[in-house]
N, C-alpha and C positions, 0 to 999 in steps of 0.2 A: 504493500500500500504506500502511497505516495501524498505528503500531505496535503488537506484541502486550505491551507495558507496561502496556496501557491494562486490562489483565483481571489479574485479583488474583493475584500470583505466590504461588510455593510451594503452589497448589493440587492433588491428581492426579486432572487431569480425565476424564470417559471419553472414550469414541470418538467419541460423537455429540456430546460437548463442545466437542471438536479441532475436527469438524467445522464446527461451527456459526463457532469465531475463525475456523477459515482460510477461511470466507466471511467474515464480517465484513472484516478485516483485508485480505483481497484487492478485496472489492466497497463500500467504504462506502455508497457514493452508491446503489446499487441497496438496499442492504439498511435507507436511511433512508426509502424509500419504501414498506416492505412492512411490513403489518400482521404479528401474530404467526404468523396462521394460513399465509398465505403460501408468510412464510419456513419455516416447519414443511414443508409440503407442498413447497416446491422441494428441501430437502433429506433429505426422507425419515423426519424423525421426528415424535414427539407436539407438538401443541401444552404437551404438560405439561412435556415436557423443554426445551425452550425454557427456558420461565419460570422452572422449577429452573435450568435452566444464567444466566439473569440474576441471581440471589443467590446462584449459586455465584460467579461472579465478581466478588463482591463490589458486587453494585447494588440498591438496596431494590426493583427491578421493572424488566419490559422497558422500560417507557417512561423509566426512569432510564437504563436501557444504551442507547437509541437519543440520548437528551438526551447521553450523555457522547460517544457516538460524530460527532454533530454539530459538539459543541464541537471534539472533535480535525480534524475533516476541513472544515467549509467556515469561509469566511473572512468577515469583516465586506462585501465588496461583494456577495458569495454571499447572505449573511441579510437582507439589504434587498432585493437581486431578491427573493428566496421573499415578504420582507413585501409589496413591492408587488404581485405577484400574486394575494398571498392574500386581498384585500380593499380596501375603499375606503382614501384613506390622506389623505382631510379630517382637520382640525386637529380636529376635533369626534370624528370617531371612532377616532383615533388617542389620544386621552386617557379615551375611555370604555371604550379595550379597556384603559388602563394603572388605571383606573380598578377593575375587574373583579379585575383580577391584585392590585393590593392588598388586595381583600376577600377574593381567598384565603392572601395573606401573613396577614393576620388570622385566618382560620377554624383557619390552620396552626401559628400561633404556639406556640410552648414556653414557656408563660408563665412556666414554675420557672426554666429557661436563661437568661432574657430580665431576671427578677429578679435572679438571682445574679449576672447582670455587669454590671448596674447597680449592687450592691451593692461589686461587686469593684474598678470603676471608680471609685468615691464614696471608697473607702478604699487605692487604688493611693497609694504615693509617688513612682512613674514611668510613666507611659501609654506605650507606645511603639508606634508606629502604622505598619502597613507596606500597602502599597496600588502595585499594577504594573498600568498600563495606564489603562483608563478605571476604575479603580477608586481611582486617585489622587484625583478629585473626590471621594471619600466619607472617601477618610482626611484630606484638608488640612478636609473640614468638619466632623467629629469631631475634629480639632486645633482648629480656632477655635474651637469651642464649649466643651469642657472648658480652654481656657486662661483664658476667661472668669470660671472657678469658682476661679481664681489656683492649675490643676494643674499640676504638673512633665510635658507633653508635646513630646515630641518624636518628628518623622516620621521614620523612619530611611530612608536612600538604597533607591530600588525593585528594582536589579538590579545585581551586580559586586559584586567584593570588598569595594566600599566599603560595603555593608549591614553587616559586621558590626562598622565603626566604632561602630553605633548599638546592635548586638544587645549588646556588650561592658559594657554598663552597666548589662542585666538581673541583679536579683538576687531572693530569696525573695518580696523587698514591691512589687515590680513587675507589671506588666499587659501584657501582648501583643497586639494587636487588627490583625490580618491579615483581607486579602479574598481567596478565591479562588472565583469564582464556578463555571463549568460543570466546573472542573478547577482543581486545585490548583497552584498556581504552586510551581517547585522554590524557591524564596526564602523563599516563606510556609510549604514545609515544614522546608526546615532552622530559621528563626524558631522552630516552634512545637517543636521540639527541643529547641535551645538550651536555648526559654522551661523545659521540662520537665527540662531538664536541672540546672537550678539552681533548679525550685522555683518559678519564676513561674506568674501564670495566661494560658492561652491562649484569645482569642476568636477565632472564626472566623465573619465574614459568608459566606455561599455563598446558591446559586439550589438544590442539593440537597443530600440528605445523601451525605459524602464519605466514607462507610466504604470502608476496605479501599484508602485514596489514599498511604499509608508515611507517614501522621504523622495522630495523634489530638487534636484541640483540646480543650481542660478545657473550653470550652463553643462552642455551635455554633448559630448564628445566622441560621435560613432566611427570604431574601427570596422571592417566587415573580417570575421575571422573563419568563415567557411558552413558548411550545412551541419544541422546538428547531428547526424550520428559520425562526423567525422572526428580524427584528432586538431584539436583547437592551435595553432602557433601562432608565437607573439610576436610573426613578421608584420603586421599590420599595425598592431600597439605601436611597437616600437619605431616606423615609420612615423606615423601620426604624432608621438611624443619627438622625435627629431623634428618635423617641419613647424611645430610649436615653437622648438628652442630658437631657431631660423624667423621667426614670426616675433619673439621675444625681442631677440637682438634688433631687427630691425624698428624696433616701436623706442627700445632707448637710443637711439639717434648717435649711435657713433660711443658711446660713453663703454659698452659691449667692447666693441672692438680694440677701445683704448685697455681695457682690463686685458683682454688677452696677449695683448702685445707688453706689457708688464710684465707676465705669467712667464713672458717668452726670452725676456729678456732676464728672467732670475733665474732660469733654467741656466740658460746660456753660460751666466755666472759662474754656476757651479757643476759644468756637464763634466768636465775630467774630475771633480770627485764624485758626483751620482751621474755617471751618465743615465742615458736613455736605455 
């Protein structure tokens, strides 16, 4: 069983609503295999009500409600069988399919979102970066990059009480830059609470859009990282987190570039005792 959390509370759903969670939530694995028409036909209503009942549950479409039901039910050795059955898995075409997936992170991009936290970032006086799981690589490389531009960042602890050792220093002129990709981590949503609670701004990396997840990010950051019974890679995060850094620099007007050329000249300094 898979829990009924996962569909947007305080809704009053109907009868063939009911029906459709307590398949889902009783059959996951059967119901990631079936197209829409299918499941319609196995349980006796319209293909329309279906797709109504996926944005009533708060999911921009079936294919988002099967994406989130994935992420809850199979496991990381789970999504690499499915990868290697689904196709060749040569080095060549396993970066032509990662390849693919970035030009639809591009086709999808929210170029006004994408601005605004570049702008947001460029004039934070506290970056505070939170990232659980394999999404910790994309927050220590968005910390090494803006520490570069000599910004006040720091990662805050991924899970346990000890997270809000770091959220406790969010104030008005601060920034909040959480990952939760197929699903929102409970950590990255109290974060973005906090963050809104005192006025900070909230970014949010994800693989979809997270409406209706119990916390709203001031802006919202979609990588596209593949279909859901696939294995997920953070070619596309970590893309998206580079062309930010690239987005950042440019909004501080040169003061970026003057930092790294410091950087370079102290290296230089000292490269015959630490070289490179």
């Amino acid at each position: 069983m898979m829990p009924i959390s996962l569909f947007k509370q305080g809704v009053a759903y109907t009868q063939a609503e009911h029906t459709i969670i307590d398949f889902i939530t009783s059959n996951p694995t059967e119901f990631l295999v079936m197209p829409i028409q299918q499941l319609a036909a196995r349980l006796g209503v319209s293909d329309a009500t279906v797709s109504r009942f996926a944005r009533h549950a708060g999911f921009r479409d079936f294919k988002e409600l099967k994406a989130t039901v994935a992420a809850s039910t199979l496991g990381p050795a789970e999504k690499i069988a499915a990868s290697i059955e689904g196709g060749p898995t040569s080095p060549r075409a396993f970066l032509e399919r990662q390849q693919s997936y970035l030009g639809i992170t591009a086709e999808r991009i929210d170029e006004e979102a994408f601005m605004k936290a570049a702008r947001t970032l460029a004039g934070a006086s506290l970056v505070l970066i939170h990232g659980k799981g394999a999404a910790s690589c994309c927050a220590e490389l968005l910390r090494f990059r803006l520490s570069r531009f000599s910004k006040r960042v720091v990662v805050v602890p991924p899970a346990g009480s000890e997270l809000f050792e770091g959220l406790v220093h969010m104030d008005k002129d601060s920034v909040l830059v959480t990952f939760g990709f197929q699903r929102l981590p409970e950590e990255s949503r109290i974060a973005i609470e906090q963050a809104r609670s005192v006025g900070a701004t909230s970014i949010l990396f994800t693989s979809r859009a997270l409406h209706g997840a119990g916390a709203e990010p001031d802006i919202e950051l979609v990588a596209y990282r593949g279909e859901p019974l696939e294995y997920h890679s953070m070619a596309g995060a970590v893309a998206l987190v580079d062309a930010l850094v690239v987005a950042v620099a440019a909004q501080l007007d040169g003061s970026a570039t003057d930092e790294l050329e410091r950087l370079r000249a102290l290296k230089r300094a000292y490269e015959s005792t630490l070289p490179r």
